[in-house]
MDAnalysis code that builds the backbone (N, CA, C; Angstrom):
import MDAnalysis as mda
import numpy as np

u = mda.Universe.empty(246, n_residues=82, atom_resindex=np.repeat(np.arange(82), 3), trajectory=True)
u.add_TopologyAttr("name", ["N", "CA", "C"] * 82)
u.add_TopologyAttr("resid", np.arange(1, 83))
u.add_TopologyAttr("resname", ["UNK", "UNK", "UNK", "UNK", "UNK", "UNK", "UNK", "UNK", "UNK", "UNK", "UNK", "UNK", "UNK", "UNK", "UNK", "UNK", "UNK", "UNK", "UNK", "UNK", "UNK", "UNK", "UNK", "UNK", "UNK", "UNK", "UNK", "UNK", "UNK", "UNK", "UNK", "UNK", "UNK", "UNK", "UNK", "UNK", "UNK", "UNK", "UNK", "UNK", "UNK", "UNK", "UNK", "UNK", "UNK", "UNK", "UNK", "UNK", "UNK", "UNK", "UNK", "UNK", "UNK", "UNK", "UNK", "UNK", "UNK", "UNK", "UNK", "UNK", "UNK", "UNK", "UNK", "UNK", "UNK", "UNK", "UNK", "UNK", "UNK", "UNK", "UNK", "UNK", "UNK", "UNK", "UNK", "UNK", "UNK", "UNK", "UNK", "UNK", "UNK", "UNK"])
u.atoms.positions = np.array([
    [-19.517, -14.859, 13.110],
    [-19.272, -14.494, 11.736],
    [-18.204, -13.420, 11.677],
    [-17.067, -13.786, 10.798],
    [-15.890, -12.514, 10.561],
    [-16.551, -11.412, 9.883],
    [-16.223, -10.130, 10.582],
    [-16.652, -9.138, 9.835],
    [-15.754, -9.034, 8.948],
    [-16.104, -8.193, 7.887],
    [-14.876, -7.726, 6.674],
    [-14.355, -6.244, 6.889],
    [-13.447, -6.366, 6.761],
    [-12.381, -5.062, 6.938],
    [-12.935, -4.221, 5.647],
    [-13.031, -3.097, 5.954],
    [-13.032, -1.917, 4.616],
    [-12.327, -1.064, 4.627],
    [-11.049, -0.788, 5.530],
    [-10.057, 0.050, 5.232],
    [-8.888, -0.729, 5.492],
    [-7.792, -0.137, 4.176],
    [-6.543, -0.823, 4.553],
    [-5.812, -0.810, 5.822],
    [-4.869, -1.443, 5.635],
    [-3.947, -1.264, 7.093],
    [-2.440, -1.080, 6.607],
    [-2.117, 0.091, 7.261],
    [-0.631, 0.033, 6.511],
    [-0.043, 0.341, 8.155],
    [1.244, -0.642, 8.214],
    [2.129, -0.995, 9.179],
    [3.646, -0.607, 8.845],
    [4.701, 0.335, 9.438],
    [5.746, 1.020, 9.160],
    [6.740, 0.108, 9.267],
    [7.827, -0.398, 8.177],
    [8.633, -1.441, 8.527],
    [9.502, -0.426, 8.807],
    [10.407, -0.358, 10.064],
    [11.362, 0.590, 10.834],
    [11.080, 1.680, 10.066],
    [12.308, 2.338, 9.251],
    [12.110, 3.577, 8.825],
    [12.818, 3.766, 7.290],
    [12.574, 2.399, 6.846],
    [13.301, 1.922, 5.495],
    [11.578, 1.866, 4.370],
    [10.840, 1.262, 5.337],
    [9.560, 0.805, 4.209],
    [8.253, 0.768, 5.257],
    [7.013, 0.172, 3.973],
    [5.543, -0.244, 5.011],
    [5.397, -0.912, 4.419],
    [4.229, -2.077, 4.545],
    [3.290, -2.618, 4.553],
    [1.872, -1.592, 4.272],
    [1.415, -2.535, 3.065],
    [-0.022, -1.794, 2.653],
    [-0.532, -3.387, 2.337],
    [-1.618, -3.738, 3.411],
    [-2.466, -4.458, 3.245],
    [-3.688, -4.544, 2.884],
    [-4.487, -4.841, 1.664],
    [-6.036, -4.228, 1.186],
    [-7.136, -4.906, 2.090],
    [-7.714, -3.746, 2.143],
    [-8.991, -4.724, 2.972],
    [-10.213, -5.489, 2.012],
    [-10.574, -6.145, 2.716],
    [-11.811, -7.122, 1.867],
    [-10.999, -8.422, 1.445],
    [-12.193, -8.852, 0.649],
    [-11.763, -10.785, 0.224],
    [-10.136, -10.734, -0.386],
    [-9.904, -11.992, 0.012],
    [-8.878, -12.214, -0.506],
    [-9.107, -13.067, -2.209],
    [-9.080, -12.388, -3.275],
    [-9.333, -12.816, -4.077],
    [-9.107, -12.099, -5.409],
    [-8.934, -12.727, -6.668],
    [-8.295, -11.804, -7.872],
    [-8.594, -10.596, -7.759],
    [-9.992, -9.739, -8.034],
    [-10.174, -8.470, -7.860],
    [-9.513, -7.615, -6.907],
    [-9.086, -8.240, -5.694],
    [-8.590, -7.621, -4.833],
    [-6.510, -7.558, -5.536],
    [-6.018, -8.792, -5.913],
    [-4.651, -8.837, -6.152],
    [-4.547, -7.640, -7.526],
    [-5.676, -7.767, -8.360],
    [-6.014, -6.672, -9.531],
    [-5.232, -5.548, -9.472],
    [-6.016, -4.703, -8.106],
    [-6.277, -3.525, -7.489],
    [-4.631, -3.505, -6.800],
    [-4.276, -4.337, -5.924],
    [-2.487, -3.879, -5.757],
    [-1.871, -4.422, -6.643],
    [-1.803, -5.102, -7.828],
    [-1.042, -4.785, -9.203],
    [-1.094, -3.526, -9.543],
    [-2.266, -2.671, -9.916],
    [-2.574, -1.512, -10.348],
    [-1.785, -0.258, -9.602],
    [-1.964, -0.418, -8.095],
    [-0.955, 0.531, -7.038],
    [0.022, 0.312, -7.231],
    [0.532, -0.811, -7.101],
    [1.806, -0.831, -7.504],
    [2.877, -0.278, -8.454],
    [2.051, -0.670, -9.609],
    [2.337, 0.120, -10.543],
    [2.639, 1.980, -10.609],
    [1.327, 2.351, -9.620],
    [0.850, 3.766, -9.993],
    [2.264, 4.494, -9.062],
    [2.101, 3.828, -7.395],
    [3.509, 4.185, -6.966],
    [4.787, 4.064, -6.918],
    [5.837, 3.627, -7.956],
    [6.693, 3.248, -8.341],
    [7.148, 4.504, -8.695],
    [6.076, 5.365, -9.326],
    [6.328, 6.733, -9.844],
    [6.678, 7.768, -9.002],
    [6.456, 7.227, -7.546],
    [6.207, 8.338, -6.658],
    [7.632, 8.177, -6.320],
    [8.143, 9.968, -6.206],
    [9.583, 9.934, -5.899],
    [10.278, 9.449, -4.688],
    [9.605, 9.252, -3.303],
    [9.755, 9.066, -2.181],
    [9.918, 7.264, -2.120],
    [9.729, 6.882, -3.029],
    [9.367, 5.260, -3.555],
    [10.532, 4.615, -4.407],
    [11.266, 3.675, -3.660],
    [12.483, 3.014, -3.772],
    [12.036, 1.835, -4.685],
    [11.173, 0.823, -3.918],
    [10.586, -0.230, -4.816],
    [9.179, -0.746, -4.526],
    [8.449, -1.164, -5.134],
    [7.075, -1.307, -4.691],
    [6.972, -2.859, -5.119],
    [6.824, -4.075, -4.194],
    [6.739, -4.990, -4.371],
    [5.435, -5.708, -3.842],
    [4.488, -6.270, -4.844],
    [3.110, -6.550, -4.357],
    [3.346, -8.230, -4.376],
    [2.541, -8.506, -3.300],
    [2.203, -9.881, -2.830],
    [1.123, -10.205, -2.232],
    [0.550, -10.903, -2.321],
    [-0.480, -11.442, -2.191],
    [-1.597, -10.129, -1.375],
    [-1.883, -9.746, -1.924],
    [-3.408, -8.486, -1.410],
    [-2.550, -7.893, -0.903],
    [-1.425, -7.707, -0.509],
    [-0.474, -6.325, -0.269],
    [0.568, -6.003, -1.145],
    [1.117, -4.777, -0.302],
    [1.886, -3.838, -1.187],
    [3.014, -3.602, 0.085],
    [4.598, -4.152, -0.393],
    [5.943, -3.510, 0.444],
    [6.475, -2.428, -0.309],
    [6.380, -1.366, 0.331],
    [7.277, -0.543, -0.498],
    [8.435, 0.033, 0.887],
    [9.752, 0.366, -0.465],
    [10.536, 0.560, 0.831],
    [10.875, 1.926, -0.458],
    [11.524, 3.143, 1.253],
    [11.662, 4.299, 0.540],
    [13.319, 4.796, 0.171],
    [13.618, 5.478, -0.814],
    [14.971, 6.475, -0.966],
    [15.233, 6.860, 0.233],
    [14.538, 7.855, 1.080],
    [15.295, 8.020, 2.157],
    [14.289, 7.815, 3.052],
    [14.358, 8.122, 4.630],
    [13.170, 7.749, 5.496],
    [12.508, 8.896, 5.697],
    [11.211, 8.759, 5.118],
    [10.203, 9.801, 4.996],
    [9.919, 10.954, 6.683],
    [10.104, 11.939, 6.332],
    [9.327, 12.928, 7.464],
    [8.070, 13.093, 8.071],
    [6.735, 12.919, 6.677],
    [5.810, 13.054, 6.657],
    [4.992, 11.396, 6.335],
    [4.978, 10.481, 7.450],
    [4.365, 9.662, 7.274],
    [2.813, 9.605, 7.130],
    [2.161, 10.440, 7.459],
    [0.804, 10.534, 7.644],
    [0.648, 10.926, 6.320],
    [1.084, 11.721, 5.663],
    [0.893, 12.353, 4.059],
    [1.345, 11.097, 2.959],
    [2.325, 10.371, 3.527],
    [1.888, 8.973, 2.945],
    [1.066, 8.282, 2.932],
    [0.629, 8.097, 4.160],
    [-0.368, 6.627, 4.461],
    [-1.821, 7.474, 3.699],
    [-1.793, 8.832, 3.652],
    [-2.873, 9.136, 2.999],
    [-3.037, 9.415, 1.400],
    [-1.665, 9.234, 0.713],
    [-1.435, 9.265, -0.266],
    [-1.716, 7.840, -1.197],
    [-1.512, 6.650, -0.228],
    [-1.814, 5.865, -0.280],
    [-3.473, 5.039, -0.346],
    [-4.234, 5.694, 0.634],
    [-5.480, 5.197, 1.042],
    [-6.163, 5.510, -0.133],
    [-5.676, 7.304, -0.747],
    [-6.762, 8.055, -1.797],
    [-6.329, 6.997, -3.124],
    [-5.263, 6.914, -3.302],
    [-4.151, 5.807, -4.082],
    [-5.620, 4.733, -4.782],
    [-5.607, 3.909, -3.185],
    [-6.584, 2.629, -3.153],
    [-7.771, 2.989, -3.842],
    [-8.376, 3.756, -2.763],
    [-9.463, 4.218, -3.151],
    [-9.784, 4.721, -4.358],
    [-9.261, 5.550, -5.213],
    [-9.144, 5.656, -6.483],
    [-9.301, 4.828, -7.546],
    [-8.592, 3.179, -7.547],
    [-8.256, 2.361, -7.979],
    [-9.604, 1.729, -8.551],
])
């Protein structure tokens, strides 16, 4: 039996963007929830474009961030929030 994931996974595309993948079913409630992020980080200044697809989120940045960890956690509280 597949277990289910309960935390996202976000993966660094070089040093232009990431990958934010949601954990759990793949299913409307879940695409809901990265419509909603999407939205929320678009605002964020470090945030070039935020393009959601299917239960994830590409965002690529203005310049290449210093503080990746203060992202990926900006992100998680982001989710979690949602």
């Amino acid at each position: 039996m597949d277990e289910v994931k309960h935390t996202p996974t976000i993966s660094l595309l070089g040093t232009s963007g990431l990958l934010f993948e949601a954990p759990g079913a793949f299913d409307l409630a879940h695409q809901r929830r990265i419509w909603s992020l999407a939205r929320q980080v678009e605002s964020w200044d470090w945030v070039a474009e935020a393009v959601p697809g299917m239960t994830n989120l590409l965002l690529t940045f203005r310049v290449a961030p210093r503080d990746i960890m203060g992202i990926e956690d900006s992100l998680r509280c982001a989710w979690e929030a949602g």
